[in-house]
LOGU-449791 format. One record per residue (C-alpha): residue in three letters; z, x negated, y negated. Coordinates in pm, whole numbers, always signed. Layout:
code;z;x;y
ALA;Z;X;Y $
...
END
This chain:
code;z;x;y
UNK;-5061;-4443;+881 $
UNK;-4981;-4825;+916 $
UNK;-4633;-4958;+879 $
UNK;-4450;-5268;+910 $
UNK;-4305;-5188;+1241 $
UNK;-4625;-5100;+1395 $
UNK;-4834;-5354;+1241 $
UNK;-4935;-5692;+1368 $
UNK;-5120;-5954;+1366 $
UNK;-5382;-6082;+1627 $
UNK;-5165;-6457;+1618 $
UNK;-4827;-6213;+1642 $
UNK;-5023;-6095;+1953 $
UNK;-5055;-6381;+2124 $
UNK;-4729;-6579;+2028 $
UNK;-4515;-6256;+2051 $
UNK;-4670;-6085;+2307 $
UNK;-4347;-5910;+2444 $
UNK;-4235;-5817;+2140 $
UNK;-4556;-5671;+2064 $
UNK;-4596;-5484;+2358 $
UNK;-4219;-5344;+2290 $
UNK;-4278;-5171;+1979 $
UNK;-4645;-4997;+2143 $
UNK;-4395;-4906;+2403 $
UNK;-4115;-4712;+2160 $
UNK;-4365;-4625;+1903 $
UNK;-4685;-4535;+2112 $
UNK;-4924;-4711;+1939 $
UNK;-4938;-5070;+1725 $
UNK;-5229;-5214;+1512 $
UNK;-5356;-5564;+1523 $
UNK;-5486;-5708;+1229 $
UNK;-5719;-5984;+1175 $
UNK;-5791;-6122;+841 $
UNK;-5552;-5821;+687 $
UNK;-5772;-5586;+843 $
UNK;-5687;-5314;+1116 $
UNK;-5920;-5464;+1407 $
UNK;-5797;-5278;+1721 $
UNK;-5478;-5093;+1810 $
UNK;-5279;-5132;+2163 $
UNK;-5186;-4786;+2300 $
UNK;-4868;-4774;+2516 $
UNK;-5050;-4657;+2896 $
UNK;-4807;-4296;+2921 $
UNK;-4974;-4230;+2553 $
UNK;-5284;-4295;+2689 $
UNK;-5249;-4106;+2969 $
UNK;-5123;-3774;+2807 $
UNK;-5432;-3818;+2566 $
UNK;-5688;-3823;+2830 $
UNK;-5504;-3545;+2996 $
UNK;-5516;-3325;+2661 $
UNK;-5850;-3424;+2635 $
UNK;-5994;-3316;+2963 $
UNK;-5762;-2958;+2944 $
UNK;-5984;-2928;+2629 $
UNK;-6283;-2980;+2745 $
UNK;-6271;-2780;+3013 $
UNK;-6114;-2514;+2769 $
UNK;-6444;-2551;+2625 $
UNK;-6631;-2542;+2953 $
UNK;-6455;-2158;+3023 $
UNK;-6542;-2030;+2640 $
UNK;-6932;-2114;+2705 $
UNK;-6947;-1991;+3047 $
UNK;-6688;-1668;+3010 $
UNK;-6994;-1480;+2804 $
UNK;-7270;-1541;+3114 $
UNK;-7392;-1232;+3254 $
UNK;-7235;-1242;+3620 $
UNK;-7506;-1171;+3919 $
UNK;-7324;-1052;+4241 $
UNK;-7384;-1310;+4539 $
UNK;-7568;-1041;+4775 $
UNK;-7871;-1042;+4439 $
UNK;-7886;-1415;+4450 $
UNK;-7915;-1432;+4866 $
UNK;-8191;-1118;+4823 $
UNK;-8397;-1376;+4544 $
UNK;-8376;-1636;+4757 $
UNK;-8558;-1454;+5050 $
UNK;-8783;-1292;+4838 $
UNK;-8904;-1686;+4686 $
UNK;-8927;-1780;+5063 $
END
């Protein structure tokens, strides 16, 4: 949800860059507006960070429950199907 304090404008962006960049820092994430509509949003880079961490634990998390049902094939039957293809 939008709010004044983390709300701006795209001309607030570029004459009040620091300030701008100061509230994405202390409230993680600001939206720019452009024509009093929500255009983009600046993302302080720790917030970022933690997402793409989050993200990648859950795809992986993902990975393990599709590959935790596979029937497992000890390695000495795979090495015996390979010299029986050869």
């Amino acid at each position: 949800m939008n709010t004044n304090m983390d709300t701006f404008s795209v001309t607030d962006l570029r004459h009040k860059t620091k300030e701008v960049l100061k509230n994405a820092a202390n409230h993680k994430v600001v939206y720019l507006l452009r024509h009093a509509k929500t255009e983009a949003a600046l993302v302080d880079i720790a917030y970022l960070q933690a997402l793409q961490e989050a993200y990648e634990d859950y795809l992986d998390i993902l990975e393990y429950d599709a590959t935790i049902g596979l029937k497992r094939i000890p390695l000495t039957q795979h090495k015996n199907r390979l010299k029986k293809q050869r």
